[in-house]
VMD Tcl script that draws the C-alpha trace (Angstrom):
set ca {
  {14.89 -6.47 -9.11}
  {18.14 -5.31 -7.12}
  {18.86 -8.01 -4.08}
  {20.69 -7.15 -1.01}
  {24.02 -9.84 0.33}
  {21.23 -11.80 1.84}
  {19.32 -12.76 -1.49}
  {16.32 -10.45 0.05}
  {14.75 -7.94 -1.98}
  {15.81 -4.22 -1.19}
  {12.64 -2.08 -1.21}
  {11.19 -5.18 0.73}
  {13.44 -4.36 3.64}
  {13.08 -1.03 3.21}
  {9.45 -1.24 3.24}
  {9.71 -3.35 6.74}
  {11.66 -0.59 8.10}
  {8.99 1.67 7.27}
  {6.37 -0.53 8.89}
  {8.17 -1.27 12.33}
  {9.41 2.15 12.39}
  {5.53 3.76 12.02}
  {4.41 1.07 14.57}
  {6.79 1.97 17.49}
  {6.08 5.53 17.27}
  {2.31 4.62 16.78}
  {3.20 3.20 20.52}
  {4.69 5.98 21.37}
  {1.31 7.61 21.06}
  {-0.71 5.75 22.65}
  {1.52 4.28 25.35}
  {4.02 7.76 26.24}
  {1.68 10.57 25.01}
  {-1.61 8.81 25.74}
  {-2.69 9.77 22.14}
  {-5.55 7.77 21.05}
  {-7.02 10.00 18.45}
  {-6.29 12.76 15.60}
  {-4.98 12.37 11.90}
  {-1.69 11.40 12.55}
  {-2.93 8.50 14.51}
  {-5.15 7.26 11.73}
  {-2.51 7.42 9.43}
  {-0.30 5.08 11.51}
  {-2.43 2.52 11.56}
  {-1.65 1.20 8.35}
  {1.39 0.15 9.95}
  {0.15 -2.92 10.60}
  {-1.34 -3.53 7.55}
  {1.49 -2.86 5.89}
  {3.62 -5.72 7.77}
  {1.20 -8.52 7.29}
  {1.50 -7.78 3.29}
  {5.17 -8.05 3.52}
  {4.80 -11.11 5.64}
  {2.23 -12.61 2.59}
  {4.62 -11.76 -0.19}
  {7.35 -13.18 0.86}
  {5.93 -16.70 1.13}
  {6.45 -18.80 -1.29}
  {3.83 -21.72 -2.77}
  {3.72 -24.11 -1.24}
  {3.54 -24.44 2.07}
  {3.99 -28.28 3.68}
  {2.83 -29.26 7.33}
  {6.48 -29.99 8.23}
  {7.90 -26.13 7.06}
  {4.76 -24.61 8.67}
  {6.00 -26.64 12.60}
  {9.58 -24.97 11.54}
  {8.23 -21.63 11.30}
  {5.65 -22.20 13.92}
  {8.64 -22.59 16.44}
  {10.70 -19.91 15.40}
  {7.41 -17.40 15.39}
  {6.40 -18.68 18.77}
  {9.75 -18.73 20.22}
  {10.68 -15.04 20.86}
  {6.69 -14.56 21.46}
  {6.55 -16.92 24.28}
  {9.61 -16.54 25.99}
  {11.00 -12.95 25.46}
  {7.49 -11.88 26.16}
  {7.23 -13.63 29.39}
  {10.52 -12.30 29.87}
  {9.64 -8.33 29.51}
  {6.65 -9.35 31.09}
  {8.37 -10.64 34.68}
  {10.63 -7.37 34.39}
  {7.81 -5.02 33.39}
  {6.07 -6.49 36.31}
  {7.63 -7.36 39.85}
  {5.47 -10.05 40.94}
  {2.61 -13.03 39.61}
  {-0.38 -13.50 41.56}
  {-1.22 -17.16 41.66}
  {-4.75 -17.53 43.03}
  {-5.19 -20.76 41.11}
  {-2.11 -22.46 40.30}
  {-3.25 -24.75 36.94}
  {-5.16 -21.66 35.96}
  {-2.27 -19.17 36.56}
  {0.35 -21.54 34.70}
  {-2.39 -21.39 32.01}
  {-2.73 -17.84 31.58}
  {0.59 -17.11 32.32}
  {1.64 -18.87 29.03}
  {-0.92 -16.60 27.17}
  {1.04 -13.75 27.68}
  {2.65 -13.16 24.69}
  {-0.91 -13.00 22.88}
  {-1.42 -10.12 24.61}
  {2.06 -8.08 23.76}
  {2.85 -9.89 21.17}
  {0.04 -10.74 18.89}
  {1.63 -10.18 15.73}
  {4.04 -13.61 15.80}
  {1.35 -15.62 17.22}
  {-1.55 -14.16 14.08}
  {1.48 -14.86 11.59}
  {1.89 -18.70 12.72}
  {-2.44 -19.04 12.12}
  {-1.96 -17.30 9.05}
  {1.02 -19.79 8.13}
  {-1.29 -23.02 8.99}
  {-3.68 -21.89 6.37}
  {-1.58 -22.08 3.94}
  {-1.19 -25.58 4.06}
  {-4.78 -25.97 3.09}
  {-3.82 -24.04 0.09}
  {-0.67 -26.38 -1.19}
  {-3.02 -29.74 -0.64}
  {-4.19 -28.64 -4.41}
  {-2.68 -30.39 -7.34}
  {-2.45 -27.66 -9.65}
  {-2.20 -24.01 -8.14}
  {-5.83 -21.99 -8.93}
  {-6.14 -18.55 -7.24}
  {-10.18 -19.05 -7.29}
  {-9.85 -21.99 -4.73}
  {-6.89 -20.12 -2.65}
  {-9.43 -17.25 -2.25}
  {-12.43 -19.74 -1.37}
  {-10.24 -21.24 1.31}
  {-8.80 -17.91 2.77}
  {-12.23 -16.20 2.79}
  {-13.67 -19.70 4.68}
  {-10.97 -19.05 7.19}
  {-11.30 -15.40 7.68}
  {-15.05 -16.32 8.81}
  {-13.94 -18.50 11.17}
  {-11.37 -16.32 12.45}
  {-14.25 -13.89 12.87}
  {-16.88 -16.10 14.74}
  {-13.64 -16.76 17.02}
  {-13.38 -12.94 17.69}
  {-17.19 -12.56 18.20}
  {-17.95 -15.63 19.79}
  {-14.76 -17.05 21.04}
  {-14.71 -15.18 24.38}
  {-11.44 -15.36 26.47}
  {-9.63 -18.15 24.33}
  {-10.84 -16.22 21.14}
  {-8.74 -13.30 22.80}
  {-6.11 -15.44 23.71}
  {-5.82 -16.74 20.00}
  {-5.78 -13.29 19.11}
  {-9.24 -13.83 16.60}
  {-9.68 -9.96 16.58}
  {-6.21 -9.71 15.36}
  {-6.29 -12.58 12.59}
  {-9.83 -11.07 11.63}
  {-8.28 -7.32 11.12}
  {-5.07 -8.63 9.21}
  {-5.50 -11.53 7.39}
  {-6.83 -9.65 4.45}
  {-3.34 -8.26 3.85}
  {-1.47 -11.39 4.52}
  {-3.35 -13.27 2.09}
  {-3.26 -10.01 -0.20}
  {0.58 -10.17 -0.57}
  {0.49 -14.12 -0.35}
  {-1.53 -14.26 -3.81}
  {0.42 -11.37 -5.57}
  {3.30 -12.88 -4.89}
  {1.89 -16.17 -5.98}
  {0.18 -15.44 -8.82}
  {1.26 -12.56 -10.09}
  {5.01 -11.87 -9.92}
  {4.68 -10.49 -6.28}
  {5.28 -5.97 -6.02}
  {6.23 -5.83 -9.53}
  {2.97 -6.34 -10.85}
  {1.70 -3.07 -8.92}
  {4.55 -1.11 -10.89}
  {3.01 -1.90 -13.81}
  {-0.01 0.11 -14.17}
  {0.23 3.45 -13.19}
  {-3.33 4.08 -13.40}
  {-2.70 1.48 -10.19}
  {-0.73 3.97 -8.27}
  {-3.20 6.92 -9.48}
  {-6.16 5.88 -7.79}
  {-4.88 4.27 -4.81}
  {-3.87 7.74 -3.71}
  {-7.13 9.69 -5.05}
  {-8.91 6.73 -3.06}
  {-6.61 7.13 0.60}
  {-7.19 10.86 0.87}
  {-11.01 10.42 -0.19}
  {-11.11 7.60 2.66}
  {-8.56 9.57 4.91}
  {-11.26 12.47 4.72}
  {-14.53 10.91 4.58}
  {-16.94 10.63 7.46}
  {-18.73 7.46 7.54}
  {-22.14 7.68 9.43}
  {-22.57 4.27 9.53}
  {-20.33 1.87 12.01}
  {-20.08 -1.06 9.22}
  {-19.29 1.46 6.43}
  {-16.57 3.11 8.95}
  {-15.14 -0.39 9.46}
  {-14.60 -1.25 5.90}
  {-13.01 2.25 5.55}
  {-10.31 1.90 8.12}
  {-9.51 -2.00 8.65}
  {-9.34 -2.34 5.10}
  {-10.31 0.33 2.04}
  {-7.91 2.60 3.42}
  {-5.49 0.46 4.77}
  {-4.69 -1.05 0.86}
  {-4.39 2.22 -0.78}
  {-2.23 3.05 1.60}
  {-0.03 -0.58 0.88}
  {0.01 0.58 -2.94}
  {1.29 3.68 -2.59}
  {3.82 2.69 -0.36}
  {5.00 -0.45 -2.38}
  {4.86 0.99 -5.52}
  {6.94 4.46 -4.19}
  {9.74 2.22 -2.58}
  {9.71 -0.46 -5.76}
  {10.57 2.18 -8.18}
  {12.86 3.86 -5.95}
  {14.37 0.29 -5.95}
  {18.17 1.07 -7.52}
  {17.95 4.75 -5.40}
  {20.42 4.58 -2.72}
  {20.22 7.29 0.09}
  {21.51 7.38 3.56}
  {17.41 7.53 4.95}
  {16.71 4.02 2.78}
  {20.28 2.54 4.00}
  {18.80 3.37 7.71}
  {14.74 2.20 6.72}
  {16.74 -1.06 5.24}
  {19.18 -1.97 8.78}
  {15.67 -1.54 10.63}
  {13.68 -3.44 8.10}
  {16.69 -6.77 8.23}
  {16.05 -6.06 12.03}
  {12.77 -6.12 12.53}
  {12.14 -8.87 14.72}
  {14.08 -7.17 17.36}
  {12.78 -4.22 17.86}
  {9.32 -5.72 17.85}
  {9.95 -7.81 20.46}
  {12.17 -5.24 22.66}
  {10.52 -1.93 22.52}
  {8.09 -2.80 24.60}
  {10.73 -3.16 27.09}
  {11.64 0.58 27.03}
  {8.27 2.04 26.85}
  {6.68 1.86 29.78}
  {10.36 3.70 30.90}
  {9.32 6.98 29.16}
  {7.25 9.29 31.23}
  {6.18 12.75 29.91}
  {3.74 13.74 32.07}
  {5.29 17.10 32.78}
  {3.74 17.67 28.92}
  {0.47 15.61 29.53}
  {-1.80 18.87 29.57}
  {-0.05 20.18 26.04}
  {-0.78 16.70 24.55}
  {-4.42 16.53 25.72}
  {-4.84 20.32 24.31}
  {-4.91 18.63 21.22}
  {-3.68 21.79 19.14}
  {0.12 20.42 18.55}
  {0.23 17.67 15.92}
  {3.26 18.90 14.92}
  {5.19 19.13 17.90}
  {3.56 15.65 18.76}
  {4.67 13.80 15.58}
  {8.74 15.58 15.91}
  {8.51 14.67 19.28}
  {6.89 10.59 18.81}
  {9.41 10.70 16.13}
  {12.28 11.13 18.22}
  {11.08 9.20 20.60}
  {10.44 6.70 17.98}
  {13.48 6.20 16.05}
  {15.62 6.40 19.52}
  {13.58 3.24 21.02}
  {13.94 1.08 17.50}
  {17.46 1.53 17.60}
  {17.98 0.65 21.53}
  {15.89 -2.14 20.88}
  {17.11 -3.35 18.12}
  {21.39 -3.16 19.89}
  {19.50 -4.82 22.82}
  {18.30 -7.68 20.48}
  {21.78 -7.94 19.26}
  {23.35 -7.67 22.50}
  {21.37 -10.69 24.07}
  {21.86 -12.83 20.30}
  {25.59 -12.54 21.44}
  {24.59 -15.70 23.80}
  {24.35 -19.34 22.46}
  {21.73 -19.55 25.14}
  {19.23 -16.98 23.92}
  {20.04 -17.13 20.40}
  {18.84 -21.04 20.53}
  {15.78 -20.74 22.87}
  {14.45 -17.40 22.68}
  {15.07 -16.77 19.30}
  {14.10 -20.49 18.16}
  {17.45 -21.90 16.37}
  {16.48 -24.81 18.24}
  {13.70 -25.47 15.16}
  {15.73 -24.44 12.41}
  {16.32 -27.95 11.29}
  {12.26 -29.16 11.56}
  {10.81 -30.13 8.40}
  {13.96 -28.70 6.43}
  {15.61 -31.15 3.22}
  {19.14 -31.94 3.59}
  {20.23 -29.38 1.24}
  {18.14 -26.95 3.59}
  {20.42 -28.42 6.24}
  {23.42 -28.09 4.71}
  {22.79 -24.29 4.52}
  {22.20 -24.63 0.97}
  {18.75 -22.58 -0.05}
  {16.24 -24.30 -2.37}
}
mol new
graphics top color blue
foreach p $ca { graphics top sphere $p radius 0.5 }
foreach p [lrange $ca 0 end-1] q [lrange $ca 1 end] { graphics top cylinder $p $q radius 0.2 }
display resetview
């Protein structure tokens, strides 16, 4: 399994390019061209899926209370205060009818833009439960993640506005896939094991476009389809395509790769630079509906130009000691970390 300077695994960063690339041009859609619907749109969003398997097999057993605060803080870092940022740029002014109230909901603010850090640190904390075992046994991992996707669930349902603020529709949606790549990796030898079997690879596509194209008349069956049947072929196609492509090296995974070891920066820029694109000279061609082509060229464009401002403006603000430490969390880099950990040395 080839390894990039970093120790990472390449079609893992290529993969994560992939991912962040589909999701800001998924934005692009539905935030530039006001594109809520149509194929190309229901192909994107297994972006998201996608990420949260990455995110799963890349952690590794087990997971202690004192590493889980460490990654807590560096998730909820960038979310919390480079989201308020964008969001006092984005926005000129802050009503405050109710002062405690307003300070309250003010600091919710990144669940709103940026859902995905704050879902991955609840997805972390259950993985604690997990290592409290003596002996690892993928039965009881499963018992515990299933016990927590129901409550994650009753939180969406039932949790009203500080279900939404904990972002229970989210964790609901994606936890699946996190604990999906947590227990491959886990259990058995992480994307390899899909590389295997081709038989693997052969019906996870005959099973996408059969999902891709069927018309569920039911709202439950329609669900299961696209939050999660659909979604996972998708994943194995994907993984498996990029793992065996693994010692390949072409100037389109060289580019997927810098976006996928830069992720976190163009997820929490882009939304910076969005809301500055306005095509509504071309809103009545979009609406027509009859252009997917043009649309997907054009939220392509749009797309890959945004990820790569965003990610020079991530590196551009890193350049200060200032933001590097509190927006981007080095400030936590030495909780719950050994002293070899400390001394840089990995473990």
């Amino acid at each position: 399994m080839k390894k990039n300077k970093m120790g990472k695994i390449v079609h893992i960063d290529r993969l994560k390019g992939l991912a962040i690339l589909v999701m800001v041009i998924g934005n692009v859609y539905l935030f530039v061209l006001n594109n809520h619907s149509g194929p190309i749109n229901r192909m994107i969003t297994c972006n998201m899926p996608l990420f949260m398997f990455l995110s799963g097999v890349v952690v590794s057993y087990p997971i202690s209370p004192k590493k889980w605060l460490n990654k807590a803080c560096r998730f909820m870092s960038p979310s919390i205060f480079i989201g308020i940022t964008c969001f006092l740029l984005l926005h000129n002014f802050v009503s405050w009818d109710n002062t405690l109230l307003s300070v309250i909901e003010f600091f919710y603010i990144p669940s709103r833009g940026y859902w995905y850090l704050v879902a991955l640190t609840i997805f972390y904390a259950t993985l604690i439960f997990m290592g409290l075992k003596k002996e690892k046994n993928i039965l009881i991992d499963i018992f515990i993640a299933f016990t927590f996707y129901i409550l994650f669930f009753i939180g969406w349902k039932y949790g009203g506005k500080l279900g939404n603020n904990f972002c229970m529709e989210h964790c609901t949606c994606y936890y699946p896939f996190f604990i999906f790549g947590y227990l491959l990796k886990n259990y058995y030898d992480g994307t390899n094991f899909l590389i295997l079997y081709n038989s693997i690879f052969t019906i996870s596509i005959f099973a996408f476009l059969f999902f891709f194209n069927y018309n569920a008349e039911t709202h439950l069956v329609k669900n299961l389809i696209d939050r999660l049947l659909m979604p996972i072929s998708a994943i194995i196609i994907c993984v498996v395509i990029f793992a065996k492509r693994e010692t390949k090296i072409t100037a389109l995974e060289n580019f997927l790769s810098f976006l996928g070891r830069n992720s976190l920066n163009i997820y929490v820029w882009h939304g910076l630079l969005l809301p500055f694109v306005n095509l509504f000279m071309l809103e009545k061609f979009f609406k027509a509906g009859n252009n997917i082509l043009i649309e997907l060229i054009i939220a392509t464009i749009l797309g890959l130009t945004i990820s790569v401002v965003s990610l020079y403006i991530g590196k551009l603000f890193m350049t200060s000691n200032f933001v590097r430490i509190v927006f981007y969390g080095e400030w936590a880099k030495n909780i719950g970390m050994g002293k070899s950990q400390k001394n840089g040395q990995r473990i």
